[in-house]
N, C-alpha and C positions, 0 to 999 in steps of 0.2 A: 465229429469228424469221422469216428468207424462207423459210426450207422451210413454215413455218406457215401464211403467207400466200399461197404457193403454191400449197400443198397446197387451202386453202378457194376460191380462183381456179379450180383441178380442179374441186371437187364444184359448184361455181356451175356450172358449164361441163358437167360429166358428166350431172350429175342429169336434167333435162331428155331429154337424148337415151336415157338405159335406160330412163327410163320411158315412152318409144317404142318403141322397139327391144328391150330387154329386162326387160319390167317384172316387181317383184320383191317378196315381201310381206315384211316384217322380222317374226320372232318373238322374242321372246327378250330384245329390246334391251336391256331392265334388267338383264339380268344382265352388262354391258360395266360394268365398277366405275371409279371415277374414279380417277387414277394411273395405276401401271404394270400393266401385265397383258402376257400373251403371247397375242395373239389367234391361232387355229390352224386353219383352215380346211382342209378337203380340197380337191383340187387337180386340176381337169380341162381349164381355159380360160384362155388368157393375158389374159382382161378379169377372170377371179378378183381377183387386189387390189383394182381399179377396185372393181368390184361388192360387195363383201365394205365397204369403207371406204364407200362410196356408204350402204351398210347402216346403219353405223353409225352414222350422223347427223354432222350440222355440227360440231358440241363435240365429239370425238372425234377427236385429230389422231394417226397414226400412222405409224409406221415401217419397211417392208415391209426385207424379206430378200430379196434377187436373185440370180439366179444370175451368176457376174462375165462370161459368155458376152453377155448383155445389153449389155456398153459395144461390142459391133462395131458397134452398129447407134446411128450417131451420135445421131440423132432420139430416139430411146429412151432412150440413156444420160443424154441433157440431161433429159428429162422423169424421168429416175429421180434424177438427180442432184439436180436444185431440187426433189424432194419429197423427198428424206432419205434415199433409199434406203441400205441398207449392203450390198455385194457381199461375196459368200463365194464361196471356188474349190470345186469337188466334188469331193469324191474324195482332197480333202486335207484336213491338220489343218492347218485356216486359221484359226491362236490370234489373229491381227490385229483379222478379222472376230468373231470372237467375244467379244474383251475391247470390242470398241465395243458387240456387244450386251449386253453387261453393264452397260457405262457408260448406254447409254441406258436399258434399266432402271432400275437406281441412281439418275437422275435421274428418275426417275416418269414416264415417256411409256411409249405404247402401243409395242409390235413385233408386226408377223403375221410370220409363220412357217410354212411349211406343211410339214407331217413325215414326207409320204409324199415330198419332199425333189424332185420333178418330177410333171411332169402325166401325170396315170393315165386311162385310158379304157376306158370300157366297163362289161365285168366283171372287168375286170383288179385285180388286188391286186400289190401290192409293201410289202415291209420299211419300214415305218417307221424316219425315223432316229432317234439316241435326243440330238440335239442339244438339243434342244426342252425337255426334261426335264433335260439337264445345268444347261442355263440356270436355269429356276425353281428347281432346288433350290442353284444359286450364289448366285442374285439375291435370293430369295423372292419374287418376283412370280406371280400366279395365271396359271393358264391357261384360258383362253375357248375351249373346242371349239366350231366352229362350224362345219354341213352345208350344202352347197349342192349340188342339183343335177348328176350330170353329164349329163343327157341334156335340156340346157334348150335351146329354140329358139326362133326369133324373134315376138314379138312375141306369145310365150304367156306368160301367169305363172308363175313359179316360187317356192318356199319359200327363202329364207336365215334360216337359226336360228341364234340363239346360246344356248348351252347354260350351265348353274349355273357360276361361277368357281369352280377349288380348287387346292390349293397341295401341293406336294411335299417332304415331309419329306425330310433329310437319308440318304442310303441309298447303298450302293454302287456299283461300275460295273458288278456285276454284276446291277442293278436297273433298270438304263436301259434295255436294251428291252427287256423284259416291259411298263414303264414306257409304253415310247412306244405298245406295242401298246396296249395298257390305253384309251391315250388315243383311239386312232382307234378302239377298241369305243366310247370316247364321243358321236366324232363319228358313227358310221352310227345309234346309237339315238336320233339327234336326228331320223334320217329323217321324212319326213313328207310327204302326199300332196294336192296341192292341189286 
């Protein structure tokens, strides 16, 4: 319940200043289902979660995935920490992190997640991870691909889409990342030009 309260304390607070600084059109919104879902965002700005959650409206409380590099930086870790964040180590099989997003699923809340797994720029591509798709096919909760911008600047508008929710049937490990690619072909065909 404080991370909740928190968290709506944030977008009271946030809102306001992106749509000075960073103003941002929402497409898509209806397709953010009520429950659990895996929202999946591509990944180029550390105000991504900020903006991405901003996006999704008020009634929309969520659970962002951080990387555990995030707690050196006291400031950060308290503001990650009283909105619910969950820390995952990289590079390792961090089952800790993982059975809590599962359990937060299972309880019907939101989790973003972003599966190019760090922030990408440019024209740069990198491997998607296939975590993202272990989870929904554990959990069954749907996954939300959803585009934003990497080349957005101040006080221009930009597009954030959320794209059809769908769900991943039971499959292999050898299906995970075809799987995760699959996914990020969803998020770039959300592309769109403002």
């Amino acid at each position: 319940m404080k991370n909740r309260r928190f968290y709506k304390f944030l977008y009271i607070l946030a809102r306001p200043l992106a749509a000075i600084f960073m103003p941002y059109r929402v497409y898509g919104r209806e397709n953010i289902p009520d429950g659990a879902a895996i929202i999946c965002p591509n990944h180029s700005h550390i105000l991504d979660p900020i903006l991405v959650s901003l996006a999704m409206g008020f009634i929309h409380f969520c659970r962002h995935v951080s990387k555990a590099e995030a707690k050196k930086n006291p400031v950060y870790k308290w503001l990650l920490d009283t909105a619910g964040s969950i820390y995952v180590r990289r590079g390792e099989a961090d089952i800790e992190s993982y059975k809590t997003c599962i359990r937060t699923l299972k309880a019907g809340e939101k989790l973003m997640i972003f599966p190019e797994g760090t922030r990408v720029h440019g024209d740069s591509v990198v491997e998607p991870k296939s975590g993202v798709i272990r989870m929904a096919a554990r959990s069954g909760a749907p996954i939300v691909p959803v585009y934003i911008p990497r080349d957005r600047k101040l006080f221009r508008r930009y597009p954030i889409v959320f794209g059809e929710p769908y769900t991943i049937e039971k499959a292999g490990h050898e299906d995970y990342d075809p799987m995760a690619r699959e996914l990020m072909d969803r998020i770039w065909a959300l592309k769109r030009e403002e």
